[in-house]
C-alpha positions as a LaTeX table, in Angstrom:
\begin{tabular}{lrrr}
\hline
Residue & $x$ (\AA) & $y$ (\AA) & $z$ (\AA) \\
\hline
Unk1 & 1.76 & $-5.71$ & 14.53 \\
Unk2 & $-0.74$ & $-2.98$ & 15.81 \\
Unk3 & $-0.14$ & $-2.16$ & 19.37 \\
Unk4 & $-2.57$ & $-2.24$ & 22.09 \\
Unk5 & $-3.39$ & 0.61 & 25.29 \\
Unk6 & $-4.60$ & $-0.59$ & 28.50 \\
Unk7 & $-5.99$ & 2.21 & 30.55 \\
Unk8 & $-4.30$ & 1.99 & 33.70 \\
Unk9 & $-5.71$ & 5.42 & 35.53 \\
Unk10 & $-6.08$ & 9.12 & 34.33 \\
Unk11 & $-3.90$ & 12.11 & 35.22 \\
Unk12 & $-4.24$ & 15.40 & 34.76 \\
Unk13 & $-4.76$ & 15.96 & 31.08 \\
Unk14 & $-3.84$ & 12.10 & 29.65 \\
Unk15 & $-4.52$ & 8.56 & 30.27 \\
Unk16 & $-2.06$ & 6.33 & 31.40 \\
Unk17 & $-1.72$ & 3.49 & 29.66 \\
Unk18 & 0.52 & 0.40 & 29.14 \\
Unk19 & 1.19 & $-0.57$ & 26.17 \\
Unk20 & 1.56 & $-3.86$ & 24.60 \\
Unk21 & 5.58 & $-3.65$ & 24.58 \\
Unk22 & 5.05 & $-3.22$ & 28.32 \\
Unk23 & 6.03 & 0.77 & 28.34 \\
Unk24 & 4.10 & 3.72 & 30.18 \\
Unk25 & 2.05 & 5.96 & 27.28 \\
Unk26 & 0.63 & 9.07 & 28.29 \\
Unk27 & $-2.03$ & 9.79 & 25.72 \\
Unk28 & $-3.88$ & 13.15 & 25.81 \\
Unk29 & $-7.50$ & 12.81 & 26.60 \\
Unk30 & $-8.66$ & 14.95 & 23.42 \\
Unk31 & $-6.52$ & 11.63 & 21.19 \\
Unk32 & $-8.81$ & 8.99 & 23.04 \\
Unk33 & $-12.54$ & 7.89 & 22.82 \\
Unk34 & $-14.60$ & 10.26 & 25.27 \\
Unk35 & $-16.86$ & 7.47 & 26.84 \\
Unk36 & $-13.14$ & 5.59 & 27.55 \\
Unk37 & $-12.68$ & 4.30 & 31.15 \\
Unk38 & $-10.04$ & 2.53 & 33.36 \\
Unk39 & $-9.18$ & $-0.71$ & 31.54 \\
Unk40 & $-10.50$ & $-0.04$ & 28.24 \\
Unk41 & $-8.17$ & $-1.27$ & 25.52 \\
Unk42 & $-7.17$ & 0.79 & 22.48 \\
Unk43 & $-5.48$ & 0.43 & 19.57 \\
Unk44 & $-4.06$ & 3.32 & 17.30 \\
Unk45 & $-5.61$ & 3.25 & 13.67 \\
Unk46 & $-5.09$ & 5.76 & 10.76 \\
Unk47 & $-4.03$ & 8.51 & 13.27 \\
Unk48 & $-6.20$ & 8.03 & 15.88 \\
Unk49 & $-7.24$ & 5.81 & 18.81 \\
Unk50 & $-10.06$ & 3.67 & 18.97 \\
Unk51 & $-11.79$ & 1.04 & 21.21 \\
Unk52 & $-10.03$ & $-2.67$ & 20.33 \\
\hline
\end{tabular}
Protein backbone atom coordinates (compact mmCIF):
# COMPACT_ATOMS: atom_id res chain seq x y z
CA UNK A 1 0.00 0.00 0.00
CA UNK A 2 1.63 3.40 -1.06
CA UNK A 3 1.12 6.00 1.52
CA UNK A 4 -0.36 9.31 1.06
CA UNK A 5 0.92 13.24 2.47
CA UNK A 6 -1.58 15.78 3.17
CA UNK A 7 -0.01 19.17 3.46
CA UNK A 8 -1.14 20.46 6.61
CA UNK A 9 1.08 23.94 6.81
CA UNK A 10 4.85 24.73 6.18
CA UNK A 11 7.59 25.37 8.76
CA UNK A 12 10.71 26.52 8.54
CA UNK A 13 12.54 24.33 6.08
CA UNK A 14 9.69 21.25 5.65
CA UNK A 15 6.11 20.67 5.11
CA UNK A 16 4.03 19.25 7.55
CA UNK A 17 2.15 16.67 6.58
CA UNK A 18 -0.12 13.82 7.83
CA UNK A 19 0.21 10.89 6.60
CA UNK A 20 -2.14 8.23 5.70
CA UNK A 21 -1.32 6.08 9.01
CA UNK A 22 -2.42 9.28 10.73
CA UNK A 23 1.36 10.34 11.92
CA UNK A 24 3.07 13.93 11.66
CA UNK A 25 5.89 13.82 8.55
CA UNK A 26 8.12 16.57 8.25
CA UNK A 27 9.35 16.45 4.70
CA UNK A 28 12.09 18.87 3.55
CA UNK A 29 10.92 21.31 1.00
CA UNK A 30 13.89 20.47 -1.55
CA UNK A 31 12.04 16.34 -1.37
CA UNK A 32 8.57 17.91 -2.45
CA UNK A 33 7.08 19.37 -5.74
CA UNK A 34 7.99 23.24 -5.82
CA UNK A 35 4.51 24.54 -7.05
CA UNK A 36 3.10 22.25 -3.77
CA UNK A 37 0.63 24.14 -1.48
CA UNK A 38 -1.40 23.59 1.76
CA UNK A 39 -3.55 20.50 1.13
CA UNK A 40 -1.90 19.07 -1.75
CA UNK A 41 -1.63 15.30 -1.50
CA UNK A 42 1.55 13.33 -2.21
CA UNK A 43 2.58 10.13 -2.50
CA UNK A 44 6.30 8.82 -2.34
CA UNK A 45 7.37 6.99 -5.67
CA UNK A 46 10.83 5.56 -6.66
CA UNK A 47 12.56 7.91 -4.10
CA UNK A 48 10.80 10.83 -4.45
CA UNK A 49 7.51 12.68 -3.86
CA UNK A 50 5.05 13.50 -6.29
CA UNK A 51 1.54 15.06 -6.68
CA UNK A 52 -1.24 11.97 -6.09
Amino acid sequence: MNRLYTIERFEEDFAVCMASDDRQVNIPFEDIPEDSKVGDVLKYVEGHYEKA
